[in-house]
N, CA, C and O of each residue as an XYZ file, in Angstrom:
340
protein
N      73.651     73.015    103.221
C      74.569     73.984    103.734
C      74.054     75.388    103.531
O      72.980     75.665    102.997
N      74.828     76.141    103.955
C      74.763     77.837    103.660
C      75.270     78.283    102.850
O      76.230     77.691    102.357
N      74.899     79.384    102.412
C      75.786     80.493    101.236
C      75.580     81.521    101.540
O      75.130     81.744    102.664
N      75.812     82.436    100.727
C      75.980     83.806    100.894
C      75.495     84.461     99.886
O      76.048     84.278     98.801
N      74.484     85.281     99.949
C      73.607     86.252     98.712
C      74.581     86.776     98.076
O      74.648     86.420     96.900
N      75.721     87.825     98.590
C      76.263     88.554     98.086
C      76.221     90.245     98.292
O      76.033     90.736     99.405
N      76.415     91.039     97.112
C      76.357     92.204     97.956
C      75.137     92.494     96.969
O      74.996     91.927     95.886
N      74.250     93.485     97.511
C      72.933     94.101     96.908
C      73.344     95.165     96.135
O      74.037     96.057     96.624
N      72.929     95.174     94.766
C      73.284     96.190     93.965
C      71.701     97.248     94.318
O      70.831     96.934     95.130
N      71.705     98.682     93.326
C      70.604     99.691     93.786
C      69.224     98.962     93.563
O      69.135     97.843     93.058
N      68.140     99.732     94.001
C      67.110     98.732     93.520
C      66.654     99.549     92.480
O      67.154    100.663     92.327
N      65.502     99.012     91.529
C      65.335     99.364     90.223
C      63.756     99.296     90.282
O      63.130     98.273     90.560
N      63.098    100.739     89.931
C      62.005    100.494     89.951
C      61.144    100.043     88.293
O      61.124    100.660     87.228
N      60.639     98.987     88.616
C      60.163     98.318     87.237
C      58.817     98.066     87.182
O      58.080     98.582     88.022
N      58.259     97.150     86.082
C      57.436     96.792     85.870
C      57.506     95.402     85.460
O      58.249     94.971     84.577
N      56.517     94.586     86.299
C      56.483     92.968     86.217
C      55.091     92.289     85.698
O      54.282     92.165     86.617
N      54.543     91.731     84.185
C      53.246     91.831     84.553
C      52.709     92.509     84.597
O      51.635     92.325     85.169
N      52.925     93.460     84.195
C      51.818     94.996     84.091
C      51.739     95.553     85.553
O      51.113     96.548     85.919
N      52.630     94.566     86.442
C      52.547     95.344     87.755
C      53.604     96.493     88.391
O      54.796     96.290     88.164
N      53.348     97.333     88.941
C      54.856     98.345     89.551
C      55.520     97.081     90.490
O      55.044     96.080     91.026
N      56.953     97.712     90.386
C      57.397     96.623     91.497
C      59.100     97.207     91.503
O      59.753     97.602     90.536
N      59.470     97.109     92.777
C      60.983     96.966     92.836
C      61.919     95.897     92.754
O      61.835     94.903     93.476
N      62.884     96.079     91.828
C      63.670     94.612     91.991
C      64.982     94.803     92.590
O      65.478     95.892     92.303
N      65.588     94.158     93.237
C      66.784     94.275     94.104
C      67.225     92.539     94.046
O      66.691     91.488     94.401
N      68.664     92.990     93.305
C      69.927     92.116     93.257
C      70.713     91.590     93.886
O      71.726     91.963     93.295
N      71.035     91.001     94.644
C      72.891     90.287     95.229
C      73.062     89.633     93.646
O      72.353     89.081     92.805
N      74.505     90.079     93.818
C      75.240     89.694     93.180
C      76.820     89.220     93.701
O      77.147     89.881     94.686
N      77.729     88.367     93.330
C      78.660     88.336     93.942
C      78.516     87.358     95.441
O      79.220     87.421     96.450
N      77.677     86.720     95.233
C      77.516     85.572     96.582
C      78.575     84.307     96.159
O      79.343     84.252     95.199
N      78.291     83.180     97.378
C      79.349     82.204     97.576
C      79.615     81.373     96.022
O      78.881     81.398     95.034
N      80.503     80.884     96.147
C      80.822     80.216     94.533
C      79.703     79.229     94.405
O      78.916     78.899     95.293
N      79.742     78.877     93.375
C      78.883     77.564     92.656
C      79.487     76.792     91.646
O      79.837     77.103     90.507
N      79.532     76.006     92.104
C      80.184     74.711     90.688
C      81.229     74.696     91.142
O      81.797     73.773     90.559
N      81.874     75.113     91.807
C      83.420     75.454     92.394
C      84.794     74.622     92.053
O      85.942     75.014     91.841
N      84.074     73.021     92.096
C      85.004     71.572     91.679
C      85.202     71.726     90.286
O      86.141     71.088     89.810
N      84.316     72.652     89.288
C      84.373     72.233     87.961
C      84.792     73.683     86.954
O      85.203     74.757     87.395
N      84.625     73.442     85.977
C      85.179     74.522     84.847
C      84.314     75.574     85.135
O      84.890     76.661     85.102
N      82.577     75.650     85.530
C      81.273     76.290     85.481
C      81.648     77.302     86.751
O      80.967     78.313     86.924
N      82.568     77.038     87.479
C      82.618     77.963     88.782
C      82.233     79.697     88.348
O      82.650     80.501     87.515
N      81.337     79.696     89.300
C      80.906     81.203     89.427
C      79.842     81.507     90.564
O      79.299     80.691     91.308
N      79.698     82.723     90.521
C      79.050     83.580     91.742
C      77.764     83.305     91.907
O      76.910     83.820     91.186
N      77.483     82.475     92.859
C      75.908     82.713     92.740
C      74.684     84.311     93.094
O      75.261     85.207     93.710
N      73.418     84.555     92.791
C      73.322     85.420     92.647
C      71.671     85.659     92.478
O      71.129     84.955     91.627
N      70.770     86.667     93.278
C      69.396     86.102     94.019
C      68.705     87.564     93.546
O      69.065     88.666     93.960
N      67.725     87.332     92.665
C      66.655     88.551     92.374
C      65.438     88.465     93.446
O      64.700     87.554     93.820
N      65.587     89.957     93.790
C      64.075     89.315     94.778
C      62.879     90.865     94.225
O      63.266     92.013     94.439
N      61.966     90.683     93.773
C      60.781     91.615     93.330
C      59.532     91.852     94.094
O      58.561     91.104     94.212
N      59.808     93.435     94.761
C      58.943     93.544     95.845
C      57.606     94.429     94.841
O      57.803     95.386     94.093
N      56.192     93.707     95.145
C      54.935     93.875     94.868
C      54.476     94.746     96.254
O      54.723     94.641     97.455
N      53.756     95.564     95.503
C      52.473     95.918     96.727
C      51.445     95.330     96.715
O      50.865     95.547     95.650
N      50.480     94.177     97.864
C      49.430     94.337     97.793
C      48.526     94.647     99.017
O      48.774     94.495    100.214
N      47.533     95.071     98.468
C      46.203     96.051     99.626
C      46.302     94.788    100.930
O      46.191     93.640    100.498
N      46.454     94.897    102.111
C      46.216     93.983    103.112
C      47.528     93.100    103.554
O      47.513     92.309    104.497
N      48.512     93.329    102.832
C      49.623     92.158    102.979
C      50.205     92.357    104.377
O      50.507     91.371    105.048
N      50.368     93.573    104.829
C      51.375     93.456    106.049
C      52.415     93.404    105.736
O      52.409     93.734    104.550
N      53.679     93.125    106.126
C      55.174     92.960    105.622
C      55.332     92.150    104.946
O      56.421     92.287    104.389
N      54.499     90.758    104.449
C      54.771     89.554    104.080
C      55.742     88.614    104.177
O      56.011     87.889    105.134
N      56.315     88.697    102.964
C      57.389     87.322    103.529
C      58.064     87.173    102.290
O      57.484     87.529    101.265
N      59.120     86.732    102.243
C      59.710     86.379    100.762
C      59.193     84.772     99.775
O      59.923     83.873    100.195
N      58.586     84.421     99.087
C      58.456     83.659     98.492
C      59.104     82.950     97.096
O      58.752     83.219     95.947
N      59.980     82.127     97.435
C      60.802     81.250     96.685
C      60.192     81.110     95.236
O      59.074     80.601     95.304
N      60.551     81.380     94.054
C      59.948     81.334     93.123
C      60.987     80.367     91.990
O      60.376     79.506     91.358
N      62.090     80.457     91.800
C      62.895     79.761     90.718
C      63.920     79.784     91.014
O      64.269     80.704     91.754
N      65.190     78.493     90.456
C      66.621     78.712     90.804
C      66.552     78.349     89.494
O      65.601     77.786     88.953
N      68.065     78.838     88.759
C      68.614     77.940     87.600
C      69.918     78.630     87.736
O      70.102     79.822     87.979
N      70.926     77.558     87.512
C      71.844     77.781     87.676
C      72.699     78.732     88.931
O      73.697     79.429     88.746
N      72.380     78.634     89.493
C      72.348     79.047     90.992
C      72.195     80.804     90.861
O      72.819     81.622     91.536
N      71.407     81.030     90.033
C      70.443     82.375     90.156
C      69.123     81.990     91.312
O      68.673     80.845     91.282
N      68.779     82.598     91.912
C      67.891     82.199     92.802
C      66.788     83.674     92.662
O      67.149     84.848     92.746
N      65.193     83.084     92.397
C      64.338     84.416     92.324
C      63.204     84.307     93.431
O      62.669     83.248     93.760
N      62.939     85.468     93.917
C      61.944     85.527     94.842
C      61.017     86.452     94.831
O      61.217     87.521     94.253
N      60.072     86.228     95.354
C      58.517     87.481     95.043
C      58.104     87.622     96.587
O      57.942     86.666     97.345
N      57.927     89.301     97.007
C      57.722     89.554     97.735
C      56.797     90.267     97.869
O      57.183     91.380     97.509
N      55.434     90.331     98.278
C      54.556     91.161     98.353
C      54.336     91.479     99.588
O      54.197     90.704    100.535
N      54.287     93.164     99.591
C      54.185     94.147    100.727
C      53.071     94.913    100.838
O      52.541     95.232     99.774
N      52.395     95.429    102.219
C      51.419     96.091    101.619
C      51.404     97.425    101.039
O      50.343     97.782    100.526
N      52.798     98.554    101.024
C      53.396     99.165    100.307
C      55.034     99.566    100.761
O      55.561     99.398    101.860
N      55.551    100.080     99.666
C      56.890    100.078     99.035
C      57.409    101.404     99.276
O      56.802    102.422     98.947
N      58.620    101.390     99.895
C      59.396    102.632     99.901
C      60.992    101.898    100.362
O      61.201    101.187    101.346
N      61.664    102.194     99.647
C      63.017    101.519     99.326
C      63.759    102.619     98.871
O      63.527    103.114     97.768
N      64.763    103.112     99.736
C      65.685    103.582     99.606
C      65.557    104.916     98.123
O      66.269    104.997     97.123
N      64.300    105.843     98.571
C      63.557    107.004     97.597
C      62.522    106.183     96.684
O      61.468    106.771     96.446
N      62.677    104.983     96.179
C      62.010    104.390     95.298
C      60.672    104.090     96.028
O      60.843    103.702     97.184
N      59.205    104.191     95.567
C      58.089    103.939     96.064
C      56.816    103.696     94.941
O      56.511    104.297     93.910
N      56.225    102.514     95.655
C      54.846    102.122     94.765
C      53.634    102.407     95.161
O      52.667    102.094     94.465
């Protein structure tokens, strides 16, 4: 089925790995566990990389647990809403 990310909180310019990088949040997406006591929001990190040659890339699926969902995105550079790598 489908869900829903949620709403995107600001993005945050960090460091991943010794690398620069932006990370950007949903938070507040479709329920999870919903039938049981565990019900809550699911909720998706995604961490945009620069690298030399990438082009726009693509989002790459990296981990779920507990219906946190993480993704790595490498770009060939970064400018997000004033934030830049």
């Amino acid at each position: 089925g489908t869900f829903g990310l949620g709403t995107p909180s600001s993005p945050v310019l960090t460091t991943i790995n010794n690398q620069p990088a932006i990370a950007l949040e949903y938070v507040g997406g479709t329920q999870c566990h919903a039938a049981n006591d565990n019900a809550h929001s699911r909720s998706t990190m995604i961490n945009f990389f620069c690298r030399e040659n990438q082009g726009l890339g693509h989002p790459t699926f990296i981990a779920e647990n507990d219906c946190a969902y993480n993704f790595e995105w490498y770009v060939v550079a970064l400018y997000f809403h004033g934030y830049s790598i």
